[in-house]
TITOR-398412 format. One record per residue (C-alpha): x, y negated, z negated; residue in three letters; chain. Coordinates in steps of 0.2 Angstrom, whole numbers. Each point is the difference from the previous one (the first is absolute). Example, Ala and Ser with C-alpha at 12.3 -4.5 7.8 and 13.67 -1.06 7.14 Angstrom:
% TITOR-398412
{atom {62, 22, -39}, "ala", "A"};
{atom {6, -17, 3}, "ser", "A"};
% end
This chain:
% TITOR-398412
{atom {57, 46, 31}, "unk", "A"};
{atom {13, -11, 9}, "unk", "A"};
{atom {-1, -16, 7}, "unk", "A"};
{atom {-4, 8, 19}, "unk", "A"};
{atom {-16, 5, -5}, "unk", "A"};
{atom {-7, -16, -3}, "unk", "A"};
{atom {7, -6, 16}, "unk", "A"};
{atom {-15, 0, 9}, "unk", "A"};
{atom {-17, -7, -5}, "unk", "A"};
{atom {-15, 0, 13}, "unk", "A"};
{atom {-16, -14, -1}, "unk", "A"};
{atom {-12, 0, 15}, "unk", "A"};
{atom {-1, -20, 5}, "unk", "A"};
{atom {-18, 1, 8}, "unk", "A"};
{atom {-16, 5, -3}, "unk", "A"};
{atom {-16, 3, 15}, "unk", "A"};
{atom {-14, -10, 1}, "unk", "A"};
{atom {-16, 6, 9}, "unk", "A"};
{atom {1, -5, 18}, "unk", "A"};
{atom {-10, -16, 5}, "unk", "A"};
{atom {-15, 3, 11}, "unk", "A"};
{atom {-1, -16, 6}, "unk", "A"};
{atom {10, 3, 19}, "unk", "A"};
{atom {-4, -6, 16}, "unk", "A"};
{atom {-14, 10, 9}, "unk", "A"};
{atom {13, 9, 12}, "unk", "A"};
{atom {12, 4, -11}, "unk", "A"};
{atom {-13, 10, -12}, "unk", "A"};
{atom {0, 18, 3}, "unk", "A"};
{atom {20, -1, 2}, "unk", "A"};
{atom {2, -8, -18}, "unk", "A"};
{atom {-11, 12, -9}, "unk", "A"};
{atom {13, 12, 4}, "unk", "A"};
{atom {13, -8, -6}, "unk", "A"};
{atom {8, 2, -18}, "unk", "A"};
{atom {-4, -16, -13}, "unk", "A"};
{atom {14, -15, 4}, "unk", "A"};
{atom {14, 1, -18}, "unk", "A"};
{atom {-8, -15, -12}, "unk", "A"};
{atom {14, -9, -7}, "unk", "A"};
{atom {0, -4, -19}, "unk", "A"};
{atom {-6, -17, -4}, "unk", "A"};
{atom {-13, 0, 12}, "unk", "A"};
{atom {-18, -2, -8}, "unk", "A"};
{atom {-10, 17, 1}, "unk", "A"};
{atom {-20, -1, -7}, "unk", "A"};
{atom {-3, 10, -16}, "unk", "A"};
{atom {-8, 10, 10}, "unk", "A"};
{atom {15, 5, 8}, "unk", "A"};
{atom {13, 1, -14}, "unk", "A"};
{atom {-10, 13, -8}, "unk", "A"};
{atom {-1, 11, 14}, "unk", "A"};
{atom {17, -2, 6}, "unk", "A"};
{atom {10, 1, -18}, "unk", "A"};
{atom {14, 10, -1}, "unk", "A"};
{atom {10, 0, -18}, "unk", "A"};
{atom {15, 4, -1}, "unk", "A"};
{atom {13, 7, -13}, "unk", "A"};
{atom {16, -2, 6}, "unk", "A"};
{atom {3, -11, -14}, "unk", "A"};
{atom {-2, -8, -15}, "unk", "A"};
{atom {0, -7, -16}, "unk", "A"};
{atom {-10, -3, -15}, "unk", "A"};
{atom {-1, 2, -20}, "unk", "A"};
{atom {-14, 2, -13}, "unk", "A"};
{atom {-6, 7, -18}, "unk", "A"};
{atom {-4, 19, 0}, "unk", "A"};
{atom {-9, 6, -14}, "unk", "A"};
{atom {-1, 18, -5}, "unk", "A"};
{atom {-7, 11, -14}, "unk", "A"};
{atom {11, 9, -13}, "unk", "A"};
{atom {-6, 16, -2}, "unk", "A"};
{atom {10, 3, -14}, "unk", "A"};
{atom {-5, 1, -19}, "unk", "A"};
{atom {4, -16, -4}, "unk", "A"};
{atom {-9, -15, -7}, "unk", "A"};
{atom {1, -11, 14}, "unk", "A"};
{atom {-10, 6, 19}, "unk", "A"};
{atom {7, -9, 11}, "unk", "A"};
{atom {17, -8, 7}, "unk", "A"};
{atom {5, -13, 14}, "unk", "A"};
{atom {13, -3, 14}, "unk", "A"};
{atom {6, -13, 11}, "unk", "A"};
{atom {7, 9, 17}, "unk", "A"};
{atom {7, -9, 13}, "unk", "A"};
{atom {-2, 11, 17}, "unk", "A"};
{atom {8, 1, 14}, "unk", "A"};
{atom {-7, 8, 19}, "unk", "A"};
{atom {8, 2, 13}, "unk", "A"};
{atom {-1, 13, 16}, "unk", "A"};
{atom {13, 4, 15}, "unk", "A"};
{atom {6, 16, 8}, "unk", "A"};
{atom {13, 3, -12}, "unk", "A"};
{atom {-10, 0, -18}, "unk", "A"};
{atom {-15, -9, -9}, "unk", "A"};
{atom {-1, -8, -14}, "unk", "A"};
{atom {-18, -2, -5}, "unk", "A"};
{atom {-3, -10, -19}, "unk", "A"};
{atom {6, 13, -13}, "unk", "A"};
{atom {5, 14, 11}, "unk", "A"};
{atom {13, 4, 14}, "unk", "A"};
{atom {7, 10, 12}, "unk", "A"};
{atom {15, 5, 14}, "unk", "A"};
{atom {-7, 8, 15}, "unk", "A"};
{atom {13, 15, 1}, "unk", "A"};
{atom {-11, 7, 16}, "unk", "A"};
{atom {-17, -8, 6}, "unk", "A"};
{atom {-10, 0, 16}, "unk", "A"};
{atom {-17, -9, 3}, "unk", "A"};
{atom {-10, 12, -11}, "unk", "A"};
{atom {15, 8, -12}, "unk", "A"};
{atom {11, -7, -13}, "unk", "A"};
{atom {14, 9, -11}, "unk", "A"};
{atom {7, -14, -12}, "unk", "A"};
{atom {11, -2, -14}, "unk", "A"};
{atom {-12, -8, -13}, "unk", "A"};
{atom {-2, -8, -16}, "unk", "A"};
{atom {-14, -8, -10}, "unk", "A"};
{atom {-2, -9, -16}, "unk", "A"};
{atom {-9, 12, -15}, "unk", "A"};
{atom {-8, -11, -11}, "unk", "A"};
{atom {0, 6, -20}, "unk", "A"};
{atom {-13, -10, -6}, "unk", "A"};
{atom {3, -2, -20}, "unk", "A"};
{atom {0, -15, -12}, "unk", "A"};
{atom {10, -16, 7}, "unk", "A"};
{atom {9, 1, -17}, "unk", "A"};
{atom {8, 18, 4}, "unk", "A"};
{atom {2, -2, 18}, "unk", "A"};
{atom {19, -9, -4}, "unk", "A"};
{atom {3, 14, -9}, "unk", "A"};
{atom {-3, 14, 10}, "unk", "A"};
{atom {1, -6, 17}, "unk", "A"};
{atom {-7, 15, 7}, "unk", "A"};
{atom {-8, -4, 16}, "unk", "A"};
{atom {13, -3, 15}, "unk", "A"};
{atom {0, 6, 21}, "unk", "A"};
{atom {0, 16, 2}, "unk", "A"};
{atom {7, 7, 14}, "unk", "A"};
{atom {-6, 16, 11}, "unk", "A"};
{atom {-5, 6, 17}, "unk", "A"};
{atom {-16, -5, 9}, "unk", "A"};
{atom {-8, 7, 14}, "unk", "A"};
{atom {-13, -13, 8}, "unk", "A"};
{atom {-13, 2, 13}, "unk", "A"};
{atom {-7, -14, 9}, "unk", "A"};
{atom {-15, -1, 11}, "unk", "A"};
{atom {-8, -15, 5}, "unk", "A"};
{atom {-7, -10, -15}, "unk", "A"};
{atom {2, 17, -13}, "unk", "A"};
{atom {17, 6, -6}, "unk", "A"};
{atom {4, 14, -11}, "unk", "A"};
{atom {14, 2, -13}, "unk", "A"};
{atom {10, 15, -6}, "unk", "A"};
{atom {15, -5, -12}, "unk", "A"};
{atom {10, 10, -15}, "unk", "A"};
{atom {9, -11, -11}, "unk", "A"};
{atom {10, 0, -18}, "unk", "A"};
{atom {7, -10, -12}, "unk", "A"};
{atom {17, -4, -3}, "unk", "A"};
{atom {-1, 16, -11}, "unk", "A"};
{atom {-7, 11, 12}, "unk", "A"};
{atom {-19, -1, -8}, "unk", "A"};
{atom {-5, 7, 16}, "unk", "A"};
{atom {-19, -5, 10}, "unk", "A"};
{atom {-9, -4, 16}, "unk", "A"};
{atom {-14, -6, 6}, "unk", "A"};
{atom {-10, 1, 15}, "unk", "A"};
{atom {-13, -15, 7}, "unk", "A"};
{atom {-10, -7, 13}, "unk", "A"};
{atom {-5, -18, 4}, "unk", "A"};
{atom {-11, -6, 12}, "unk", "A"};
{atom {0, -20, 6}, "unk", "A"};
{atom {-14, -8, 6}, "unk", "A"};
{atom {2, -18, 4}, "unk", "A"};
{atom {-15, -14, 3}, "unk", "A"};
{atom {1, -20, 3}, "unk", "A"};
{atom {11, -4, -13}, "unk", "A"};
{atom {0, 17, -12}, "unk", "A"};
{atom {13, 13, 2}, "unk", "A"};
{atom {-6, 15, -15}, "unk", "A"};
{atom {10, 16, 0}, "unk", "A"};
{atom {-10, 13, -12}, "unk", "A"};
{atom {11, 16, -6}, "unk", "A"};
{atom {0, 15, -8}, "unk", "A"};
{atom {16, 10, -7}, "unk", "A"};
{atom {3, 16, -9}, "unk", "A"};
{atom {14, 1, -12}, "unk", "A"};
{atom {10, 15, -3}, "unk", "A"};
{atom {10, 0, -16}, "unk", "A"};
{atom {14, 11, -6}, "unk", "A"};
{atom {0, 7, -18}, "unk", "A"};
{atom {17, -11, -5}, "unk", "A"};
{atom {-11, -15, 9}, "unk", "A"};
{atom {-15, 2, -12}, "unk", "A"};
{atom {10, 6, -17}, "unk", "A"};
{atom {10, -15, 1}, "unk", "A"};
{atom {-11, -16, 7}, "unk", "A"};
{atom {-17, 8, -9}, "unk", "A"};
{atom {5, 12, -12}, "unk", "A"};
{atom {13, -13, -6}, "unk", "A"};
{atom {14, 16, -2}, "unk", "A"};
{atom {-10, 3, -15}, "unk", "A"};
{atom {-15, 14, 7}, "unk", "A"};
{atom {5, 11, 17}, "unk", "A"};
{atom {-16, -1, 11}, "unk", "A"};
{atom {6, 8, 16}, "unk", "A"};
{atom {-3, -7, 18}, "unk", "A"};
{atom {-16, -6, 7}, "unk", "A"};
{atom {-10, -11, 13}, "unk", "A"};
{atom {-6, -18, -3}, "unk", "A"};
{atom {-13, -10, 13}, "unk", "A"};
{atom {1, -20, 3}, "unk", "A"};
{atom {-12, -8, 12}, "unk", "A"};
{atom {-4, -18, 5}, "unk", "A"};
{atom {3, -14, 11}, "unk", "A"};
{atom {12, -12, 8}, "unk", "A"};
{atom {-5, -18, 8}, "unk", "A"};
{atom {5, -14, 6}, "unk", "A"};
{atom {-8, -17, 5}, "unk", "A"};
{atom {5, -14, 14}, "unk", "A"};
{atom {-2, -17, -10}, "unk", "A"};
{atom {8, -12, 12}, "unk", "A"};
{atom {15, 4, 11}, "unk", "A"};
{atom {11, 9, -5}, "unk", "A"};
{atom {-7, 0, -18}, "unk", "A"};
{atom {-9, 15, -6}, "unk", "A"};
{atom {-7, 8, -18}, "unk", "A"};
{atom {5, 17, -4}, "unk", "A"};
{atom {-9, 12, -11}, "unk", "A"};
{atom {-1, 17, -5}, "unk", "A"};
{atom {-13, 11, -10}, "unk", "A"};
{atom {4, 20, -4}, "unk", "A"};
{atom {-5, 14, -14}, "unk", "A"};
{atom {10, 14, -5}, "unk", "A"};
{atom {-5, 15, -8}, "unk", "A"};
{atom {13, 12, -14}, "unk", "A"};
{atom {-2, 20, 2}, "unk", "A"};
{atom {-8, 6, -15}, "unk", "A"};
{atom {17, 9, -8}, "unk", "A"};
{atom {7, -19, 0}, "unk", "A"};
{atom {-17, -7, -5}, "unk", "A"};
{atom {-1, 12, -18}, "unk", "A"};
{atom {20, -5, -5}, "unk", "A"};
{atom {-4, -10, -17}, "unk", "A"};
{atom {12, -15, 9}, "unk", "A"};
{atom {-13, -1, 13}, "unk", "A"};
{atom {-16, -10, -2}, "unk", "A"};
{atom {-8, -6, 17}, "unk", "A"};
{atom {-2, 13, 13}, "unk", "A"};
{atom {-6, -15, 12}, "unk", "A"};
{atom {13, -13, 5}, "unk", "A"};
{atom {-5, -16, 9}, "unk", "A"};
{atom {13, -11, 9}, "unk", "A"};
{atom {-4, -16, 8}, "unk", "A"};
{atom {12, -12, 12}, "unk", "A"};
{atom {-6, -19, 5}, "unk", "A"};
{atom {14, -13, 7}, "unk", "A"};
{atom {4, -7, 16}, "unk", "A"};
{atom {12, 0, 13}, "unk", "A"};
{atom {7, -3, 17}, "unk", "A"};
{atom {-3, 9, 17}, "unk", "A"};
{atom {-1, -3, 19}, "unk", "A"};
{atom {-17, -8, 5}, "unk", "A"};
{atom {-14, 10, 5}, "unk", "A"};
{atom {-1, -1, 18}, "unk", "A"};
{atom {18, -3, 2}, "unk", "A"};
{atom {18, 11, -4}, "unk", "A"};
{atom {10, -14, 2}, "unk", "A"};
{atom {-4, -20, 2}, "unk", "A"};
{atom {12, -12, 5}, "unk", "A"};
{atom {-1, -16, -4}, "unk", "A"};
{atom {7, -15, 11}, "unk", "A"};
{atom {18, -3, -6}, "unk", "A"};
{atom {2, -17, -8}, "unk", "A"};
{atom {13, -10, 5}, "unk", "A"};
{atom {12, 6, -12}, "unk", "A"};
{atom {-3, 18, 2}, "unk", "A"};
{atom {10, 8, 14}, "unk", "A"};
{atom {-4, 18, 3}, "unk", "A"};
{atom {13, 12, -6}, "unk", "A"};
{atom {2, 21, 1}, "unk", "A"};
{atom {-13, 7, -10}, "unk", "A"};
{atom {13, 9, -9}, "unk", "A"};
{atom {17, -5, -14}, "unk", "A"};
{atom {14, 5, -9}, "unk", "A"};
{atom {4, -8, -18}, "unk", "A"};
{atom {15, 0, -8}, "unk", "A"};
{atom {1, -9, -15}, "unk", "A"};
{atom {9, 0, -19}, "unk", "A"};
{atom {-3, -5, -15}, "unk", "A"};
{atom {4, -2, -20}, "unk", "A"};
{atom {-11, 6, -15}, "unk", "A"};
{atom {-8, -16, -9}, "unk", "A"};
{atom {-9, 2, -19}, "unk", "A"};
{atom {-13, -15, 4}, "unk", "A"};
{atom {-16, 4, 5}, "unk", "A"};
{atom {-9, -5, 15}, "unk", "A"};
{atom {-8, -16, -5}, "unk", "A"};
{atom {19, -5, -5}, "unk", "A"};
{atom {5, 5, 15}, "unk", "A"};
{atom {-12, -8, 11}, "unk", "A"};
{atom {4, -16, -11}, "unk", "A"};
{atom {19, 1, 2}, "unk", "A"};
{atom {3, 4, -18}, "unk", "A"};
{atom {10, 16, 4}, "unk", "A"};
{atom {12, 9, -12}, "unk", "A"};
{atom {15, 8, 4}, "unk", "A"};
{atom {1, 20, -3}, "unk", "A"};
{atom {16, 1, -13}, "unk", "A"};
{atom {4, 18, 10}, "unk", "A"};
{atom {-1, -5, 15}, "unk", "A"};
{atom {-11, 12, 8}, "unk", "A"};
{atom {-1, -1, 20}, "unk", "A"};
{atom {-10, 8, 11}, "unk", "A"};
{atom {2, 3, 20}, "unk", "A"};
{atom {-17, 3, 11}, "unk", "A"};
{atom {-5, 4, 18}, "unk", "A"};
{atom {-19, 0, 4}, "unk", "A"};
{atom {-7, 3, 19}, "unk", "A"};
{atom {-14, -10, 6}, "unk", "A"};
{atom {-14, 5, 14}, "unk", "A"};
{atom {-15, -11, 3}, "unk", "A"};
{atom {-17, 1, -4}, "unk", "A"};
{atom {-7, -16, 6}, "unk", "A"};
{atom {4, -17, 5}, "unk", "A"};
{atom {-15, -8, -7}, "unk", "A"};
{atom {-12, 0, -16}, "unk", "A"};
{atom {-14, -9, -2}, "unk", "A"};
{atom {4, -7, 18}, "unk", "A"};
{atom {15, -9, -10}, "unk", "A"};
{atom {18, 2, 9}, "unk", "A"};
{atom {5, 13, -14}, "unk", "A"};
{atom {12, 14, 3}, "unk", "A"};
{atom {-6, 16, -8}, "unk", "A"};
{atom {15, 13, 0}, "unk", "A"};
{atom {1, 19, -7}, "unk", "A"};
{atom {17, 0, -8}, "unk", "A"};
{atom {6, 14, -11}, "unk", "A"};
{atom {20, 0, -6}, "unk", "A"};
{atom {11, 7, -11}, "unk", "A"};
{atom {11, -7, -13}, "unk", "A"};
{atom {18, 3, -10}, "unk", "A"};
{atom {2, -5, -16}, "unk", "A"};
{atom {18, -3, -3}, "unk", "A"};
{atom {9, 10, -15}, "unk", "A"};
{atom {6, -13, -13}, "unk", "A"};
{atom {4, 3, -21}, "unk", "A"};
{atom {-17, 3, -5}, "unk", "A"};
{atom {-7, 13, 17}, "unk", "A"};
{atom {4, 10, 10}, "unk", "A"};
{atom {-1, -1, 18}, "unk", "A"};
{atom {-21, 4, 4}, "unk", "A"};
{atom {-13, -1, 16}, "unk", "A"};
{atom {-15, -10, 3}, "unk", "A"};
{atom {-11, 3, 13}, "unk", "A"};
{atom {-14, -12, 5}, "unk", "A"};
{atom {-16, 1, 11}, "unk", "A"};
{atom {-10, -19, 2}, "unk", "A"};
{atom {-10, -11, 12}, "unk", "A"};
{atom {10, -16, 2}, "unk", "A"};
{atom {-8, -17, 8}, "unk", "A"};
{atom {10, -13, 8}, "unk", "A"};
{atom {-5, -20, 4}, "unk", "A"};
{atom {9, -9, 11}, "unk", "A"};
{atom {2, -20, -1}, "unk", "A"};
{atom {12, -13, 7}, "unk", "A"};
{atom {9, -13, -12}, "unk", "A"};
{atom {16, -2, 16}, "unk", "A"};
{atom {1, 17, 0}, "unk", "A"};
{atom {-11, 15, -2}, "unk", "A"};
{atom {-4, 3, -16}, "unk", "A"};
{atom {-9, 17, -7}, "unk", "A"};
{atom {-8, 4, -16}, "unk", "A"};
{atom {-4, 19, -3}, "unk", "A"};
{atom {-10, 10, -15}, "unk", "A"};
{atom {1, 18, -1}, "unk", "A"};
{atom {-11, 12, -10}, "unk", "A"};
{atom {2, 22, -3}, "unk", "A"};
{atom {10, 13, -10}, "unk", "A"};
{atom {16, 2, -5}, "unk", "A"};
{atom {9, 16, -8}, "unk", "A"};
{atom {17, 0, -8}, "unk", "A"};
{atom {9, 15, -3}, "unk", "A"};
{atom {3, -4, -16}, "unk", "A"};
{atom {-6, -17, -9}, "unk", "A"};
{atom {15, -12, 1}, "unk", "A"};
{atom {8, -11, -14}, "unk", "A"};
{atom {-10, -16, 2}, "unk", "A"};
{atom {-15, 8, 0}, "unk", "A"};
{atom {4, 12, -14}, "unk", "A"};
{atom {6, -13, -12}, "unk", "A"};
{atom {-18, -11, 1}, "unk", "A"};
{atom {-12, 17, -2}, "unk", "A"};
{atom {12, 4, -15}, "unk", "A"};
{atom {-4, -17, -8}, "unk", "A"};
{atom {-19, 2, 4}, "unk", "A"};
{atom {-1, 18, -5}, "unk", "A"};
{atom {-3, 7, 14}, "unk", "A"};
{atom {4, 17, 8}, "unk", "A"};
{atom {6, -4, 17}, "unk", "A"};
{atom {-9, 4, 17}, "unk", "A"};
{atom {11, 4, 14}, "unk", "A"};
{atom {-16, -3, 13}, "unk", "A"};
{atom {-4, -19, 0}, "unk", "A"};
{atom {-10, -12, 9}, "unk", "A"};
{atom {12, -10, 11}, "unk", "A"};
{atom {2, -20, 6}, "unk", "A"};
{atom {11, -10, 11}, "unk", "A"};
{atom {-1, -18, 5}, "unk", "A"};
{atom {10, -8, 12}, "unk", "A"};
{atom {6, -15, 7}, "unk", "A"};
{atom {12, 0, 16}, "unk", "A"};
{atom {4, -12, 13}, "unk", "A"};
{atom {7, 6, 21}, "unk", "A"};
{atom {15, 1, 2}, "unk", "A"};
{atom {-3, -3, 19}, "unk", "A"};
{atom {-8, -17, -5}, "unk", "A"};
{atom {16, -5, -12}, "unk", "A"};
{atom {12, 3, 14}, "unk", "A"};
{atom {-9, -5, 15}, "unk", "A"};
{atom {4, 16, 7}, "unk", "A"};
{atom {-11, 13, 9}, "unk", "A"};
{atom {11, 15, -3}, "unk", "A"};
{atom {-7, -2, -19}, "unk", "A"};
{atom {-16, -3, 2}, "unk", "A"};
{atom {-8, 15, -6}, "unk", "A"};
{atom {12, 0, -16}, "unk", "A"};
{atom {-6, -7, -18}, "unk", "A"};
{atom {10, -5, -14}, "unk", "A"};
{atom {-8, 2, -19}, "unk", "A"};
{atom {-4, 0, -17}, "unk", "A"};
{atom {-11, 11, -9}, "unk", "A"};
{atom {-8, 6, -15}, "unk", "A"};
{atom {1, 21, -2}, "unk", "A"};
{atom {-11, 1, -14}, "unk", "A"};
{atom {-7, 16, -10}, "unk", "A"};
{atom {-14, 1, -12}, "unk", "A"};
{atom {-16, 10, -8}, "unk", "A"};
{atom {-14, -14, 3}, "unk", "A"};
{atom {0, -5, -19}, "unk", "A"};
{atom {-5, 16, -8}, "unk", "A"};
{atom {-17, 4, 12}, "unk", "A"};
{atom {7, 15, 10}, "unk", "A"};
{atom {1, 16, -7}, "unk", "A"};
{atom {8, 3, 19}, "unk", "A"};
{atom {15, -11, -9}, "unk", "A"};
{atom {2, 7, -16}, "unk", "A"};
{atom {-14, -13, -5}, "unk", "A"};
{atom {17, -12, -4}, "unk", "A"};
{atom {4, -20, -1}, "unk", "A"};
{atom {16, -5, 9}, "unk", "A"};
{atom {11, 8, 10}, "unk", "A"};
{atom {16, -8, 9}, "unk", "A"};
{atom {5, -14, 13}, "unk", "A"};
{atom {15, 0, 12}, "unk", "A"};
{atom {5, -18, 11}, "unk", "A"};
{atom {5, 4, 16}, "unk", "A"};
{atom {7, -5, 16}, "unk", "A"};
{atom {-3, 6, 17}, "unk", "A"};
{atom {2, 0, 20}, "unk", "A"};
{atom {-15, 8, 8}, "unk", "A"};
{atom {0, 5, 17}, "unk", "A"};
{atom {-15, 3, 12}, "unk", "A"};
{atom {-1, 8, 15}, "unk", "A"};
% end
């Protein structure tokens, strides 16, 4: 995936309205022929016609939430939960869609051939999950069809051992006033090395077999761009996996319930009038920045109360921007896709190492003289191997390391146009951030189900264009 393929990002900017009926007498017949007049957003529409006209889109998003999922394990607890961050996001190049992704390697209008990768959940006691850290992306092939409001899914996948499987599964979305459900069903295929290992827990061999999950997706409009999220689904274990004695529910139930952020209904892109201090700018940025390892937390951080990493540890980032919206909640908000890469200087105590990163960043825009932006981030990052800083806090606390964790950045820059007084720089901003890594206090198995992680100061020059 490079930083071409998330150059370009479509949202329509209008929506049809039924044509008015009410034309002069002369003028009748010629304008029932003609095509309904483009209704720009921010005009009033009846209920009446919202419902009918609604389009949703998914070409991006964001949200979080609890999921909650039966252990079918022989244990005493049944069930475990999860806070997951998710992140969509569509263009021509690759989609990203909650837990779930994918690289178009061919696609027409109907056909897609993707690289692919998915989150397996391993649903076991919270207390083990540090331990074991056993579910992770996959990665595969996928082969998808897509045909009006029904797709269908083909994809083979393994582990990072090679515990080979696929699944095959077809979805259909229907959509009404302010509901969006997408029911599914999927067909598992698993390998014997899949099954001895994650069921027969290397202790009973139980051969290949084929599991069934069914349920439904939804998603409710609350206000703007505002909506609930939820999900409801059913799996059912072959009978060889069933009769293993580390096996004690042949029914899993999983549930999903958050909320998040999307484009309105009715619109794929709403532009808000510019306030005075908000000057439009390319809808895309480059980010250079660097920065130093501290041990304080967050809080500390955000307080000034920062420590000084004895080592030393540096780090040096770029991170791409394209633009999602200009506007949420009809607020001058600057939503931006921005995913980047990271290199984590050697030093006495590691070894030179990679982070790759994946978030929605938001940006505000006031004046105090010059233009002023704060900025908040939220998504994933992966290291290549966990760095020193954060090593040395999940030592003291116990904790096995994660190399998947949620991410943060706040920001706070100024223009370097406006400091100057000169044009040539006016798209350029000069910053401080926070590059901060974390496992949401122990309530995500996705994280390792860990407490702390590490922060990195930073300064930056940000480019748009």
């Amino acid at each position: 995936m490079t930083l071409k393929m998330l150059s370009t990002l479509s949202l329509s900017l209008v929506l049809f309205a039924p044509f008015s009926a009410l034309q002069a007498a002369d003028n009748s017949e010629q304008a029932s022929k003609m095509p309904p007049p483009p209704v720009q957003l921010g005009e009033d529409l009846s209920k009446e016609q919202q419902q009918a006209n609604i389009q949703w889109s998914d070409n991006w998003g964001i949200g979080i939430g609890m999921r909650r999922g039966d252990i079918p394990y022989a244990t005493e607890e049944d069930e475990v939960y999860d806070t997951l961050p998710l992140i969509y996001f569509e263009n021509d190049y690759f989609y990203i869609n909650g837990m779930e992704a994918a690289g178009h390697i061919w696609k027409n209008d109907n056909h897609q051939i993707n690289l692919y990768t998915r989150f397996r959940f391993v649903d076991i006691p919270k207390e083990l999950q540090n331990e074991s850290q056993s579910q992770a992306f996959d990665f595969g092939l996928q082969y998808r069809f897509v045909k009006d409001d029904w797709d269908f899914d083909l994809a083979f996948l393994s582990d990072s051992n090679k515990r080979s499987y696929g699944y095959s599964r077809t979805q259909y979305t229907w959509g009404s006033g302010d509901w969006l459900l997408k029911p599914y069903a999927e067909f598992q295929w698993k390998s014997a090395d899949f099954n001895d290992y994650y069921y027969g827990l290397e202790q009973y061999e139980v051969g290949g077999g084929i599991a069934f999950n069914a349920g439904v997706k939804a998603r409710y409009h609350v206000y703007s761009n505002l909506y609930l999220l939820g999900q409801f689904g059913v799996g059912r274990l072959e009978d060889d996996v069933y009769n293993l004695p580390t096996i004690d529910n042949r029914f899993q139930y999983e549930s999903f319930f958050g909320f998040g952020f999307f484009p309105e209904p009715n619109s794929k892109k709403y532009s808000a009038q510019p306030a005075p201090t908000q000057r439009k700018e390319g809808s895309e940025f480059i980010r250079i920045a660097h920065g130093w390892a501290t041990p304080s937390n967050l809080n500390a951080i955000l307080k000034w109360q920062t420590k000084t990493d004895p080592y030393n540890n540096q780090m040096t980032s770029a991170f791409y921007g394209t633009q999602l919206t200009d506007s949420l909640f009809n607020f001058p908000i600057d939503l931006y896709l921005t995913p980047g890469l990271v290199w984590h200087h050697s030093s006495e105590v590691q070894d030179d190492l990679a982070e790759a990163v994946i978030a929605v960043k938001a940006f505000y825009t006031f004046e105090l003289g010059p233009r002023f932006r704060l900025g908040v981030a939220e998504g994933l990052s992966y290291v290549s191997n966990v760095t020193y800083i954060e090593g040395s806090e999940l030592d003291q606390k116990n904790y096995k390391p994660s190399k998947l964790l949620n991410y943060l950045d706040f920001s706070l820059d100024v223009n370097v146009g406006d400091v100057f007084n000169s044009a040539k720089f006016d798209n350029m901003w000069f910053g401080y951030s926070i590059h901060h890594r974390s496992g949401i206090f122990e309530s995500s198995s996705a994280f390792g189900r860990i407490s702390g992680g590490s922060n990195y100061q930073t300064v930056y020059l940000q480019w748009h264009f």
